[in-house]
C-alpha positions as CSV (number, residue, x, y, z in Angstrom):
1,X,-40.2,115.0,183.4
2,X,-42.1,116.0,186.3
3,X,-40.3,119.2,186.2
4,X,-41.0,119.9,182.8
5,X,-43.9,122.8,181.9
6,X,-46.7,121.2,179.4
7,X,-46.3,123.1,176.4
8,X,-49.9,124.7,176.0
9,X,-48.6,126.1,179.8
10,X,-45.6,128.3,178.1
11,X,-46.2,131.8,177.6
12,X,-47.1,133.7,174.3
13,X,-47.0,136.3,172.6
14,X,-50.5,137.6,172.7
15,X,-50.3,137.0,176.7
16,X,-47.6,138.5,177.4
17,X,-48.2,141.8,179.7
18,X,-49.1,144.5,177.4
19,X,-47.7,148.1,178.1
20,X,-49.2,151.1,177.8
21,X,-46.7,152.1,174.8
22,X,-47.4,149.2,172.7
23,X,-51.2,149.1,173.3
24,X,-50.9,153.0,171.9
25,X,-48.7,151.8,169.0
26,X,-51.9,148.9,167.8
27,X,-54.2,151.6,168.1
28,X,-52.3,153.8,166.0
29,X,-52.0,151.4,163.6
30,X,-55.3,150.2,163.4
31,X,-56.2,154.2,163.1
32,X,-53.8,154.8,160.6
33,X,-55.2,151.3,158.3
34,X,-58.4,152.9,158.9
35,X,-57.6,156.6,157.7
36,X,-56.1,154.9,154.7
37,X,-59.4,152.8,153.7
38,X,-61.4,155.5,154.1
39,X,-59.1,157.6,151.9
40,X,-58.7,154.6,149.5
41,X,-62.8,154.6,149.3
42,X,-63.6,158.5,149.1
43,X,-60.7,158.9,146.0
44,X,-63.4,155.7,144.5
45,X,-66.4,157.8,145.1
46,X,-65.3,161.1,143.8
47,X,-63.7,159.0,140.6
48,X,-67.2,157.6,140.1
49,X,-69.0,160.8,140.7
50,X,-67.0,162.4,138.5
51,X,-67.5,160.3,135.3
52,X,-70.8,159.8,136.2
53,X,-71.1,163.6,136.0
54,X,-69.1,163.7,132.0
55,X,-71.9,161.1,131.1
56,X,-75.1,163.3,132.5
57,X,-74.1,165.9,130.8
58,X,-72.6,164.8,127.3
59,X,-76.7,163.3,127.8
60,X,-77.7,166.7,128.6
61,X,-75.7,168.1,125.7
62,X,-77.5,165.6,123.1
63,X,-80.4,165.8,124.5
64,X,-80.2,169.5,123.8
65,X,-79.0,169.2,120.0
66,X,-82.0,166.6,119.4
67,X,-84.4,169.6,120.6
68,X,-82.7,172.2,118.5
69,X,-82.8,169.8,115.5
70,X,-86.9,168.9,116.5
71,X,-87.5,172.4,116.6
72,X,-85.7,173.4,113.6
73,X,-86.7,170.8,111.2
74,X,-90.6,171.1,112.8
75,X,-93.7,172.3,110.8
76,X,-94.5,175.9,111.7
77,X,-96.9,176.1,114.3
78,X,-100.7,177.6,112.7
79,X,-102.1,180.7,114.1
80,X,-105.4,180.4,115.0
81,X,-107.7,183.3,114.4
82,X,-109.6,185.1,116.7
83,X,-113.1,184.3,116.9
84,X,-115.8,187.4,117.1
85,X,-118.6,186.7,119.0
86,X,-121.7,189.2,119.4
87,X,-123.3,190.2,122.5
């Protein structure tokens, strides 16, 4: 067995000379995973913006009706009179 190569010596995968192809194929791949997250997160945001949008302004909308209603169904206002005063 003197001949024999320990196995930890044999060569792998991940050491295995890398070429200039494949090292431009992981980076377009890791590129592409990264265009897709940031896609996959952006479509999240603008989904939450947008109902969080519908809900300010359905608020907005009764917030307006309550005034209306207040202003409506509120005593008229008195009109002061004008005071004289002499010189």
């Amino acid at each position: 067995m003197e001949g024999d190569i320990p196995i930890s010596d044999l060569p792998t995968k991940k050491s295995a000379p890398r070429t200039a192809k494949g090292v431009f194929a992981a980076w377009e791949q890791r590129t592409a995973l990264v265009k897709q997250e940031t896609a996959a997160e952006n479509a999240y945001n603008d989904a939450k913006t947008a109902r969080l949008k519908a809900l300010r302004l359905e608020k907005e909308a009764q917030d307006a009706e309550a005034a209306r209603l207040a202003a409506l169904n509120a005593p008229p206002v008195a009109v002061k009179k004008r005071v004289k005063r002499g010189v």
